[in-house]
matplotlib code that plots the C-alpha trace (Angstrom):
import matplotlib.pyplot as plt

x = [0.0, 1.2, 0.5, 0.1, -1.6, -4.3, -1.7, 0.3, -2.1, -3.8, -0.5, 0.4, -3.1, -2.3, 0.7, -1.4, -4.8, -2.1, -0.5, -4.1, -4.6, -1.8, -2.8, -1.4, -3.1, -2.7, -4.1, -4.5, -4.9, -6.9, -5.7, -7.7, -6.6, -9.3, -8.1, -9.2, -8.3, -7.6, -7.5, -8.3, -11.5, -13.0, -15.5, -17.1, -16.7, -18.2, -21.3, -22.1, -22.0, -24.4, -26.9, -26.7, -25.9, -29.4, -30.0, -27.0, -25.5, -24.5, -24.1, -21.3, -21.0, -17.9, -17.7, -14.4, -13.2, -13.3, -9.7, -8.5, -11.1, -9.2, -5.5, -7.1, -8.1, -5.3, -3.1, -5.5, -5.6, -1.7, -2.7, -5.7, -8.2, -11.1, -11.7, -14.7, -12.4, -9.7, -12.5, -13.4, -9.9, -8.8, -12.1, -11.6, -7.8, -8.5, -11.0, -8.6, -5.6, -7.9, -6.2, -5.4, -2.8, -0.4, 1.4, 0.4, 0.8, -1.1, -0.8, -1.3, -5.0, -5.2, -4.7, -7.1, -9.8, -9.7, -9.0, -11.4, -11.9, -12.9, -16.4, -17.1, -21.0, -21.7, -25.5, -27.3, -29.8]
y = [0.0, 3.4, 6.8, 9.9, 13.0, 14.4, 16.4, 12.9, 10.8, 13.4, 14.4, 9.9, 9.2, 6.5, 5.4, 4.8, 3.4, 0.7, -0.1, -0.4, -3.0, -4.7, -5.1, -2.1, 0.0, 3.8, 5.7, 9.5, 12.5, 15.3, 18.9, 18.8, 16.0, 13.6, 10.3, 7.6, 4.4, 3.5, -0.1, -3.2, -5.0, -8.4, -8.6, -12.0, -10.4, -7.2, -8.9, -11.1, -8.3, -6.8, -9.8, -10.5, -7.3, -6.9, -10.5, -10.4, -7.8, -7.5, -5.6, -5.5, -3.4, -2.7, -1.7, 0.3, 1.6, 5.2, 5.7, 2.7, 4.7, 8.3, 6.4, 4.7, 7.9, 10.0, 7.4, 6.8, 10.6, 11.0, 9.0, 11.1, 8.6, 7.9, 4.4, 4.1, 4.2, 2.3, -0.7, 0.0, -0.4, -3.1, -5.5, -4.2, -5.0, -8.8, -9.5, -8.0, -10.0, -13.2, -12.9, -10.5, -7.9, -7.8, -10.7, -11.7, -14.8, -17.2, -15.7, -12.0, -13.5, -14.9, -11.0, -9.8, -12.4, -12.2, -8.3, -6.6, -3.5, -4.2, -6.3, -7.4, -7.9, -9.9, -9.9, -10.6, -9.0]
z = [0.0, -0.8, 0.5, -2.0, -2.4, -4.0, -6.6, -6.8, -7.8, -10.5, -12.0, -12.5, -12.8, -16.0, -14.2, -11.3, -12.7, -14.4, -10.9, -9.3, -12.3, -11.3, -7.9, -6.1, -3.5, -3.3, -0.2, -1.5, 1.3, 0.0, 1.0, 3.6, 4.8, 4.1, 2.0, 0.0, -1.4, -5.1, -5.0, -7.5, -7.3, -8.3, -10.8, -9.4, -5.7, -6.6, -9.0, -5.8, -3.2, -5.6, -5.7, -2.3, -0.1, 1.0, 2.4, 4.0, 6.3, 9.6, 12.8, 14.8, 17.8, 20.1, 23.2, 24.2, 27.6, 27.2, 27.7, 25.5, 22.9, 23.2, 23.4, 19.8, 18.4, 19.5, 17.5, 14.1, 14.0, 13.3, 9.7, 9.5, 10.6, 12.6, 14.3, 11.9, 8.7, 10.4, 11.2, 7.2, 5.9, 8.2, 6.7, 2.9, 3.3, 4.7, 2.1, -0.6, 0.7, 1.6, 5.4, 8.3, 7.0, 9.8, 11.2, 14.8, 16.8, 19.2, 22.5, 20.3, 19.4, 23.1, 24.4, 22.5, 22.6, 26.5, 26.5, 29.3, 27.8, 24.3, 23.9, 19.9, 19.9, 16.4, 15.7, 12.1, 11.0]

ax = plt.figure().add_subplot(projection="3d")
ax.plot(x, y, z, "-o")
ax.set_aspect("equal")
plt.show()
């Protein structure tokens, strides 16, 4: 993944589009300092999401300590992001890559699993 602005990524915009074609993605911060994602999709991924996104969503809630929430933002807002966009690009990065973008072992998952502060509520609709 690679990180460029606004001016960057209209100035190699072919360059670019051919990379995302390719498979890379680009991360572009606005002026303002809003960004978004250029990144390759899948045609068979993106014609069943269509079909199906109705019938089948989701809604998770989690449930932070308030500290543990501020220490979070304070650190997502160096990058320019809110926890809501770093949840977003965290699932569209795993479902790109087809597993969890960052390495992490047994007793990493352990921590977190048993973690008191955060609570993941999972519940279909």
């Amino acid at each position: 993944m690679t990180t460029i602005t606004e001016q960057e990524f209209l100035d190699q915009l072919e360059t670019i589009i051919d990379r995302v074609a390719k498979g890379d993605v680009f991360i572009v911060t606005r002026a303002d300092g809003t960004k978004f994602a250029v990144a390759p999709y899948d045609e068979l991924f993106l014609k069943f999401w269509r079909e199906h996104k109705e019938e089948t969503t989701a809604t998770i809630t989690i449930q932070m300590d308030a500290d543990l929430t501020r220490q979070l933002e304070k650190i997502l807002a160096r990058d320019n992001l809110t926890i809501e966009s770093a949840i977003k690009l965290f699932i569209i990065e795993t479902v790109k890559q087809g597993k969890i973008p960052f390495a992490y072992t047994q007793a990493d998952l352990e921590e977190a699993n048993n973690h008191p502060l955060v609570t993941v509520i999972d519940s279909a609709k």
